[in-house]
N, C-alpha and C positions, 0 to 999 in steps of 0.2 A: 441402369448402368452400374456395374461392381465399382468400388472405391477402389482397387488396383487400377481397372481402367480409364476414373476419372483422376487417378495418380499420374499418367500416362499425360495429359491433356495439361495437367497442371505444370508438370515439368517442360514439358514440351513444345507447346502450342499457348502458355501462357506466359504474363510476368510477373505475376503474384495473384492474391486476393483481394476483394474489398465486397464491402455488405451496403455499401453507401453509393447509392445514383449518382448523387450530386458532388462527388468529389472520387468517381471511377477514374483511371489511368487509363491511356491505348494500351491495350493488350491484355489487359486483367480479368481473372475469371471473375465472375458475380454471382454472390449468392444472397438468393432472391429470402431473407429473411421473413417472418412474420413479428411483428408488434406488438401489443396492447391495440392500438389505433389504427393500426395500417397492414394492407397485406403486401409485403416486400415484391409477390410475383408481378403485381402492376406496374415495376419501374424497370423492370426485366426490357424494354423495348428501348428506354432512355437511356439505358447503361450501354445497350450495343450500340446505340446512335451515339453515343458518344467515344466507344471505342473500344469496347470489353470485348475479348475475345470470343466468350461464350458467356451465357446467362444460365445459373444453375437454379431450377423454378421446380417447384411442388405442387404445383396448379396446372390441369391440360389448357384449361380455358387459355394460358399467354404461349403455347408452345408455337414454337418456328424452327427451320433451317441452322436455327444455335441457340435454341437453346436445348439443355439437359436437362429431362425430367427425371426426378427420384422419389421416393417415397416423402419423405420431409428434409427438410434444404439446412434444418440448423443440426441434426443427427448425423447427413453428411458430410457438414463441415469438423463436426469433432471425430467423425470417422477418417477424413483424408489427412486432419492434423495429427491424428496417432501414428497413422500411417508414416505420414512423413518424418514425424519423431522415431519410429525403426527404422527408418530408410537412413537416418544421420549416423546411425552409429556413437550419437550424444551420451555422456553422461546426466540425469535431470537431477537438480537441487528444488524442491519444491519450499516457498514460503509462506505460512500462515501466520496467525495472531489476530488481537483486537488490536494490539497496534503495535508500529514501527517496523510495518512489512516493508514498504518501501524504501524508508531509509538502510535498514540493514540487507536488501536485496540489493541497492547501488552499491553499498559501501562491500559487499561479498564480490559483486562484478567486478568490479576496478581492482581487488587485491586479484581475483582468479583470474583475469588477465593479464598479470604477470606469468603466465604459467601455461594459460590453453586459450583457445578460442572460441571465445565465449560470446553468445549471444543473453538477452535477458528483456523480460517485460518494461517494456518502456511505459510512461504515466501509468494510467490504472487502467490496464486494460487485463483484470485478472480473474473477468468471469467466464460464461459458459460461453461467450462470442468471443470476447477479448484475448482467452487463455488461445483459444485454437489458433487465430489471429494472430499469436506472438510467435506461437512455434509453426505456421504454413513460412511467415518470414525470414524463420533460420536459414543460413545456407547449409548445403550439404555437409559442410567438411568442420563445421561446428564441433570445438569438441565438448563444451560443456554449456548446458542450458540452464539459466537461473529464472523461475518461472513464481512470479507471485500468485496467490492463489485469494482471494477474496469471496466472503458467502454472509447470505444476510436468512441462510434458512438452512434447516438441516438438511444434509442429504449432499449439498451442493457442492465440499470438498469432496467430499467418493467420489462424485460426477468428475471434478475436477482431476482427478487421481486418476482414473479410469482412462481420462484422453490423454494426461502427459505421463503417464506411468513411471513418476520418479524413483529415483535410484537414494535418494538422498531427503530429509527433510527437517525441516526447522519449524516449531511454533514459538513465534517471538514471547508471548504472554497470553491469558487470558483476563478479561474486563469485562464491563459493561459496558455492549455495543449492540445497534439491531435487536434490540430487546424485542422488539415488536415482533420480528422475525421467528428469534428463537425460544421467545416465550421466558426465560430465568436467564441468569447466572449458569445453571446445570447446563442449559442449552446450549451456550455458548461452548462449553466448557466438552459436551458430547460433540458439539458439530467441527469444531476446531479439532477434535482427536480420531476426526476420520483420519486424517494422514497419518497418523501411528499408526490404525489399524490396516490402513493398503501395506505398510512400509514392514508390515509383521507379515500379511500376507505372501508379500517378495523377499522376502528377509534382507527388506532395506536398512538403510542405519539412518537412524534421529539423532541430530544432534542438539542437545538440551541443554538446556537451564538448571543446574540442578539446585540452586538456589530459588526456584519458583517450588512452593508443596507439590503445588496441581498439577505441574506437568513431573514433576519426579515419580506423583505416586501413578500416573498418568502410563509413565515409562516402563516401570516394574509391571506393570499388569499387562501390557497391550506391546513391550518393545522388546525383540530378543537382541536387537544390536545397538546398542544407546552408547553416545559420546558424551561427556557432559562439559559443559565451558571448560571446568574448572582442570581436566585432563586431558586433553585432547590428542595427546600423543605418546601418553606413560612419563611423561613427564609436569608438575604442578604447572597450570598457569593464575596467576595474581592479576585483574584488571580491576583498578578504583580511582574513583574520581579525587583531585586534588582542589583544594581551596583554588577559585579564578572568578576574575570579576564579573568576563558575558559569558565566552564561550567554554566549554565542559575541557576540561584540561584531567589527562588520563594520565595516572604512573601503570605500567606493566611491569609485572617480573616474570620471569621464565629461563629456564637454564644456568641459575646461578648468576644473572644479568637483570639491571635496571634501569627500562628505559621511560623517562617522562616524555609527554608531548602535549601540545594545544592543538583542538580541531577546531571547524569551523562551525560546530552545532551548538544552538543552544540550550542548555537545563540539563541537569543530573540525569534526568530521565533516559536520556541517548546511551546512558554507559552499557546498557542491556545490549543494545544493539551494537554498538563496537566492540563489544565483550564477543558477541556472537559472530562476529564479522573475525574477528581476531580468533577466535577458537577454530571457526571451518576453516579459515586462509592454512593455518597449520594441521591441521588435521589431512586435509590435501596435499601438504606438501611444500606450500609458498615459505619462504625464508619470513623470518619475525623483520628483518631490514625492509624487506620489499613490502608486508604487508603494514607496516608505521608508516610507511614513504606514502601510501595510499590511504590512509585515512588521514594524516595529515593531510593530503591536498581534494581531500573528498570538499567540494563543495554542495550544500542540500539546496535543494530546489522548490521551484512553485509554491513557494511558500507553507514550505516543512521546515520548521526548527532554526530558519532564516533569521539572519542581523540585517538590517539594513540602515544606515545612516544616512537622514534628509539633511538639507539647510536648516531644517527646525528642529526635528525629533532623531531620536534612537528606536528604533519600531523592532521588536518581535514577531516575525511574520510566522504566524503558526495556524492560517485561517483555512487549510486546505479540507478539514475534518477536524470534529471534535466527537467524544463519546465521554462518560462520567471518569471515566479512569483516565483518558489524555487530560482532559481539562482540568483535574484536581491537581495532576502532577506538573501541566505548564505551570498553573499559578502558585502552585508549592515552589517551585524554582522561580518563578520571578519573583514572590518575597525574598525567597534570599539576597537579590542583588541587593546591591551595597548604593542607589542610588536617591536622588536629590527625588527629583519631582518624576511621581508613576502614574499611570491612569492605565486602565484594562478595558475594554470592548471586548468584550464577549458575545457571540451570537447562540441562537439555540442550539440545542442538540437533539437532532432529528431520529427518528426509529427507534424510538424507548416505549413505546404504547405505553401502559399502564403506569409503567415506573417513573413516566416522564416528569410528573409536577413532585413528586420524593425526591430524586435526581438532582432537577435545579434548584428545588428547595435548601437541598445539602451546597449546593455550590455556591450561593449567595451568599450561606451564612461561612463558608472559609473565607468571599474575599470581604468581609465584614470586618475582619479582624488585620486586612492587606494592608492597611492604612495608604490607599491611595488616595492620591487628590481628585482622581474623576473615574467614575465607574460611568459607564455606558453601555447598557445591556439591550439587545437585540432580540425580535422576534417577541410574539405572543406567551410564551411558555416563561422566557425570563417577565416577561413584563408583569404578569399574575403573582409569578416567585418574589419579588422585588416590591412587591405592593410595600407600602409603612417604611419604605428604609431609607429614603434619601434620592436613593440612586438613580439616575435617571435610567428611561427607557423607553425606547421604540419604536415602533412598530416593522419596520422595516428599515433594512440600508439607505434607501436612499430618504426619509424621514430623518437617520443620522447624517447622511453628508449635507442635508442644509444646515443643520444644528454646528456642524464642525464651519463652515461656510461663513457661517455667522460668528460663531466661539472657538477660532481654530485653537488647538494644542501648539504650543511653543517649549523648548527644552525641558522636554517630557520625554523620560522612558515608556514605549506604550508595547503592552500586549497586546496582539490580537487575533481572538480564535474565537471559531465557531465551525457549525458542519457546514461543507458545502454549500447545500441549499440555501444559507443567508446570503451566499455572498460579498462576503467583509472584504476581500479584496479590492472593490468598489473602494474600499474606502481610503486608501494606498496613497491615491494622488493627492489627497488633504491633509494627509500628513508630513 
């Protein structure tokens, strides 16, 4: 079947998409994915007993009466999401980086709808399923799409580039992230700068950091149309952080005008990303009023850059992901606070292959010098790192929630981060 005419089926005979059996809607197309472990075509029968309009399979062995066979079901799906991306008439903002994709994609979304009708990647759904998945969900009349873009290998932004064909692009930084993946630093630093080279390709425009070397000199070689924070509109703009006791308190100048404000993120570290959020909101066109109004009331989520205040503690929720470069800089900004009693929980940091025990080696010995009252380090990799020093460590999350169970923290500032995979969240309700 052509992708025009399963465009046809989607619009019309269906009520969106979904890749998951077990949480299909009536009326949603299904596309019968492949796994590591599992062949998606087999649920192909439970998805229409359950209610899917049609079941899209790459296997004859499950064909029937509804389902759609194609050559392969995950090629289709980023072929119908392109599709529907020029069917919207959308402008695309695409977002990369080792970090602060997400927070500077919310904090872009909320200013740009002041302005248009914006859809955007909700949690991390910003790979080769995820990405397609955000833009089949757009509606038509969308006028601006903010698309995060996440890759733990090279090659996988081009991919990504290729299905949402943005018009627009941002790389927040480069770090060390998915080392494993992409093998160095360079890696990172090639694979992150496929979106330059689509956005030269369309004679899209980057807007940068030009206050980062790597992506400036990134810019000069590979960008014909480069914004940079710091001009965004032939006019200077000034974003920097002011002396504040939790959360990151910004002065802006621009137009011969000074405005300060308090957001609700925590550590210097964010000013990259409101710097960023604040350069495109203007560069598009949003009034400097309307985009302050919106990062003030930006509140972060799931535990990104999060205050939370217990009966007992002050917690730094920061456990959504960690990499060498987030974590040096969380606990760079929590030294700073100005407070009585700290303790950190940190978990490991997952996809470093090689660099991994260098990595946590170097991050132990910064919070060495944190002068916390409790370190609690998590996972196998700190535990090795951490050998001779004191500090205690883990094995696993829940190894730390009896320990706290036992030893809870009481009016304690606490950090806590780690990648994913740990799990530190788990550990929420003990504090």
């Amino acid at each position: 079947m052509k992708t025009e005419d399963l465009y046809r089926i989607f619009t019309e005979e269906s009520t969106g998409v979904s890749t998951d059996s077990r949480t299909i809607k009536k009326g949603q197309l299904f596309f019968a994915l492949w796994g590591q472990n599992f062949n998606g075509n087999k649920y192909a029968e439970e998805a229409l007993d359950k209610g899917a309009s049609y079941a899209v399979i790459d296997d004859p062995a499950f064909e029937t009466d509804r389902t759609i066979l194609v050559d392969d079901t995950l090629l289709e799906l980023m072929g119908l999401a392109t599709h529907h991306r020029k069917m919207t008439n959308a402008k695309v903002l695409a977002i990369t980086g080792t970090n602060g994709k997400t927070t500077t994609k919310e904090l872009i979304a909320s200013i740009m709808s002041k302005k248009f009708k914006v859809h955007y990647t909700k949690g991390n759904l910003n790979n080769e399923i995820g990405l397609p998945m955000t833009i089949l969900s757009a509606p038509r009349d969308v006028e601006m799409m903010i698309l995060e873009m996440g890759a733990n290998h090279i090659g996988e932004i081009r991919t990504l580039c290729n299905i949402a064909r943005p018009d627009y692009g941002i790389i927040t930084n480069i770090g060390n992230a998915h080392i494993e993946g992409f093998g160095s630093f360079e890696g990172v630093l090639k694979a992150k700068s496929e979106l330059y080279e689509y956005l030269r390709k369309v004679n899209g425009i980057a807007i940068y950091n030009d206050k980062n070397p790597y992506l400036t000199e990134k810019i000069y070689k590979l960008i014909n149309r480069g914004v940079p924070y710091s001009n965004p509109t032939g006019v200077d703009l000034v974003v920097e952080a002011l002396p504040s006791e939790m959360n990151l308190a910004v002065r802006v100048k621009y137009q011969h005008r000074t405005h300060d404000i308090q957001t609700a993120l925590f550590g210097s570290y964010n000013l990259e990303n409101v710097t960023a959020a604040i350069a495109t909101g203007l560069f598009l066109g949003v009034s400097m009023e309307d985009i302050l109004e919106e990062v003030v009331k930006y509140q972060p989520g799931n535990n990104r850059s999060q205050i939370k205040t217990t009966p007992d503690n002050t917690i730094v929720c920061d456990s959504y992901n960690a990499n060498p470069t987030s974590m040096a800089l969380a606990i760079k900004s929590f030294s700073e606070l100005k407070a009585g009693k700290k303790a950190v929980i940190l978990g490991d940091m997952l996809e470093l292959g090689e660099k991994s025990e260098e990595e946590h080696l170097k991050l132990v010995e910064q919070v060495k010098v944190l002068n916390a009252e409790k370190v609690l380090l998590v996972g196998s990799n700190f535990k090795k790192a951490s050998s001779g020093t004191g500090f205690l460590s883990f094995s696993d999350v829940n190894e730390l929630r009896n320990y706290l169970r036992k030893k809870p923290l009481k009016g304690t500032f606490v950090l806590v981060k780690g990648s994913r995979g740990i799990a530190l969240e788990k550990v929420y309700d003990l504090l």
